[in-house]
N, C-alpha and C positions, 0 to 999 in steps of 0.2 A: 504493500500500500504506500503509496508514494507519500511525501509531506504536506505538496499544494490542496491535493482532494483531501485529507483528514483536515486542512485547513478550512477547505471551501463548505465542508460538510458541518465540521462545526459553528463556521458563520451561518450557515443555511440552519442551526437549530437555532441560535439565537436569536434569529430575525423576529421581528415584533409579529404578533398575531394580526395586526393589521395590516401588514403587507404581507401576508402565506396564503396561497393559494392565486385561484384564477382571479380576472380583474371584476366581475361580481362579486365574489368574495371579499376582495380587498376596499373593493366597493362599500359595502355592509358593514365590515368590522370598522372602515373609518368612519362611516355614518353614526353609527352603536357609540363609538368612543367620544365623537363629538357630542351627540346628546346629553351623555352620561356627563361631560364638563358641564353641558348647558344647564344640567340637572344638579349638579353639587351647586352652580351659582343660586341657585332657585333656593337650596336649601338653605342657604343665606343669608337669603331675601325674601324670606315669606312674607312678611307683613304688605309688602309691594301688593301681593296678589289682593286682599283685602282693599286696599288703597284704590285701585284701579276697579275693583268692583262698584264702587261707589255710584261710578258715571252711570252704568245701564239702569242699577238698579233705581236712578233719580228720572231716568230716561219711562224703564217702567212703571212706577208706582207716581209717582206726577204728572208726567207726560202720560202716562195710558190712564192714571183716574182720572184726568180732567178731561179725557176725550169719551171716554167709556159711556158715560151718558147722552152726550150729546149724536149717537147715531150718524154721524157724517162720513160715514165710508160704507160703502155696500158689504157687509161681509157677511151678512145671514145672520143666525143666532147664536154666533160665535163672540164670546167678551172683546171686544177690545185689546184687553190686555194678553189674552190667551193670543189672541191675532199678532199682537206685536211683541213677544216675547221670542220668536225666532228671530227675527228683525235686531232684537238687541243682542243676543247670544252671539248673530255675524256680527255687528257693529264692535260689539268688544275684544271679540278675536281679533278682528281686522287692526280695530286701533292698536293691538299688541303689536301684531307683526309688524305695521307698516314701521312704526318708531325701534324696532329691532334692525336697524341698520346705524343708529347711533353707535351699537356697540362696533360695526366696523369701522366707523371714523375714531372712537374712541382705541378701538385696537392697534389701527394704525398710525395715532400719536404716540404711542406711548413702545410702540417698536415690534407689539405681540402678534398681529400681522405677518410681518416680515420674515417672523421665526416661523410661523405657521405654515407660511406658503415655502418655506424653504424645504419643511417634511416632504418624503417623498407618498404621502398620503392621496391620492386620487382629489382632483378638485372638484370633484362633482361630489363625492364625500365630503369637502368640507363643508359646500354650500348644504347639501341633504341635513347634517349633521345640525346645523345651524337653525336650520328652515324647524328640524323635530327639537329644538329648545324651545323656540316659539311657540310651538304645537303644546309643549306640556304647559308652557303657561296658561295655555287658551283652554286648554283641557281644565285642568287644575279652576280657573275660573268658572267655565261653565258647572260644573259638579256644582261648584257655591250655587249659582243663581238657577240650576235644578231642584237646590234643596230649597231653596225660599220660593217657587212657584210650586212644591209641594207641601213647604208650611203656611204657604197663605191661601190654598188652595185654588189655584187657579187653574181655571180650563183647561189641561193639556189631559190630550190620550197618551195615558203612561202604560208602556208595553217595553220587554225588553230589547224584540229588535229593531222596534222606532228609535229607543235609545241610543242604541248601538249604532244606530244607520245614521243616524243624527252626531254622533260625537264621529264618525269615523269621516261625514261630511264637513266637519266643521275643521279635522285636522287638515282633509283635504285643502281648502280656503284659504285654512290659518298658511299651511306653507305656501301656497302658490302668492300670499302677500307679503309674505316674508323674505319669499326669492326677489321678489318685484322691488323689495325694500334695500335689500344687498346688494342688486342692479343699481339703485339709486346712489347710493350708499358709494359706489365703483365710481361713481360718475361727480359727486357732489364732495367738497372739499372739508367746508367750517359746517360745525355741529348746527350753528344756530340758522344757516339758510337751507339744512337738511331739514329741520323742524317746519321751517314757515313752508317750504316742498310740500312736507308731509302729510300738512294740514289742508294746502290747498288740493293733493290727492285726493284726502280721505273723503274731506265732505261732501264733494261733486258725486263721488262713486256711492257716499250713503244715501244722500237725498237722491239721485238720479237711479234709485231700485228702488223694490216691492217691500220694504224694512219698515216704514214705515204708514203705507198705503197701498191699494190694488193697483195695478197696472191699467185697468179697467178707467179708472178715474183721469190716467194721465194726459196732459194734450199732447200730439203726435209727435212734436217735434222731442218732446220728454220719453215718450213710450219708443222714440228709437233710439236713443240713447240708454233706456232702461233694458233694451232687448240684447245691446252689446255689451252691456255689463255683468260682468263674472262675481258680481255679490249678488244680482238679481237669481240670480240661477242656484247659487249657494242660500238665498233664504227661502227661494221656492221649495227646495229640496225639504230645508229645515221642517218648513212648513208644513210640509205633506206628511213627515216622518211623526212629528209632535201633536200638530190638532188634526190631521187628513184635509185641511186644504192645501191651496198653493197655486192659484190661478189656474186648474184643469191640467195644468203641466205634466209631463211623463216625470217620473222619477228616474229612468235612466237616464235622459237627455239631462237632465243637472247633475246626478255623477260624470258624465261625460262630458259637458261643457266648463264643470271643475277641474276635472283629473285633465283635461286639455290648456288649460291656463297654466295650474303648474306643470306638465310639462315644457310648456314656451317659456316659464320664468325663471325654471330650471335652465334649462340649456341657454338662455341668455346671461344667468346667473353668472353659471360656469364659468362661459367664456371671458366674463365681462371680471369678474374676480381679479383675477390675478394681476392685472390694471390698478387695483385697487390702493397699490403699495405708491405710485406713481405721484 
């Protein structure tokens, strides 16, 4: 046995678990390891999650009682609130992710970037990895505002695979805004004119969906803007999964026009990342 190969063999067992195997695998394992970072941060900062609940739930219980009576949107005999409670569940994932690219301008002042992309870790791993820290916050959040629309009792059809179908659409959402956010993120320099970006994103995409009102209601030139937007389609989803409506819509055309959003903001992610350091 010659020296080179007992050397090479032994480099080859030390090699990290996230670079062994084919490139799906290495794939995976840097995705897994990213999250698991984004998830010790979380565990560090729980109170945030709390903090940031505050918004929907003022959005729900203010904004949905004071409309609740007043009958101004066609939605049958459906509460209000129960109506608009998928509406905030996307609205507050969304605001998660989209301001989840603060932490890449913040990474790359302070140099953690630099070393990141230096790894020979798959860069579609880092952004996946990234996009599912976002996810568990949104996750982590929604469960809160699951449990307070079933201690205040509110209209939803609670079944396990709405649940399920419903949290698994909303990771979908949460990372294809959170890709869309790192995109940004690649492209924009100072924290504080990624913020004012962010905002003027966010709100055009909340009020121009079904989040807060029927589609039905919209004037045309709103209802075609609402038909290209990829929140409209993620709270239609929500919608159908939680109370059984959602404007007549198919429920796989909204998995599908979700999982097709994060795919484009994935792969622009990617590409667009590693710029980032620039």
């Amino acid at each position: 046995m010659s020296a080179p190969s007992a050397a090479s063999r032994a480099a080859s067992a030390e090699r990290p678990r996230a670079l062994a195997g084919g490139p799906l695998a290495r794939v995976a394992a840097g995705t897994v390891a990213m999250a698991q970072a984004e998830m010790r941060k979380l565990r560090h900062d729980h109170i945030d999650i709390f903090t940031r609940s505050v918004q929907p739930l003022l959005w729900l219980f203010v904004f949905g009682t004071a409309l609740s009576k007043s009958h101004a949107f066609p939605i049958g005999h459906l509460e209000y609130r129960a109506y608009l409670a998928p509406g905030v569940l996307a609205q507050a994932a969304m605001f998660i992710a989209i301001f989840f690219g603060l932490a890449v301008i913040w990474e790359r002042d302070v140099g953690q970037l630099q070393r990141l992309l230096a790894t020979p870790l798959p860069r579609v791993a880092i952004v996946l990895g990234k996009a599912a820290g976002a996810c568990v916050r949104a996750l982590v959040q929604a469960l809160l505002l699951l449990a307070v629309l079933a201690a205040f009792g509110i209209g939803v059809r609670w079944s396990l695979l709405g649940v399920l179908g419903m949290l698994l659409m909303l990771m979908l959402g949460t990372a294809g805004f959170a890709c869309m956010s790192m995109l940004l993120a690649a492209a924009v320099k100072e924290r504080e004119r990624f913020m004012g970006i962010g905002q003027l994103i966010m709100m055009p995409l909340f009020f121009a969906s079904s989040a807060l009102y029927p589609l039905s209601i919209m004037p045309p030139w709103l209802h075609v803007l609402a038909r290209v937007n990829p929140l409209t389609y993620e709270v239609q989803g929500l919608r159908q999964l939680l109370d059984g409506s959602g404007a007549g819509a198919e429920l796989w055309l909204d998995f599908l026009v979700v999982a097709a959003f994060l795919a484009v903001m994935l792969a622009a992610a990617t590409r667009r990342y590693p710029k980032a350091i620039l």
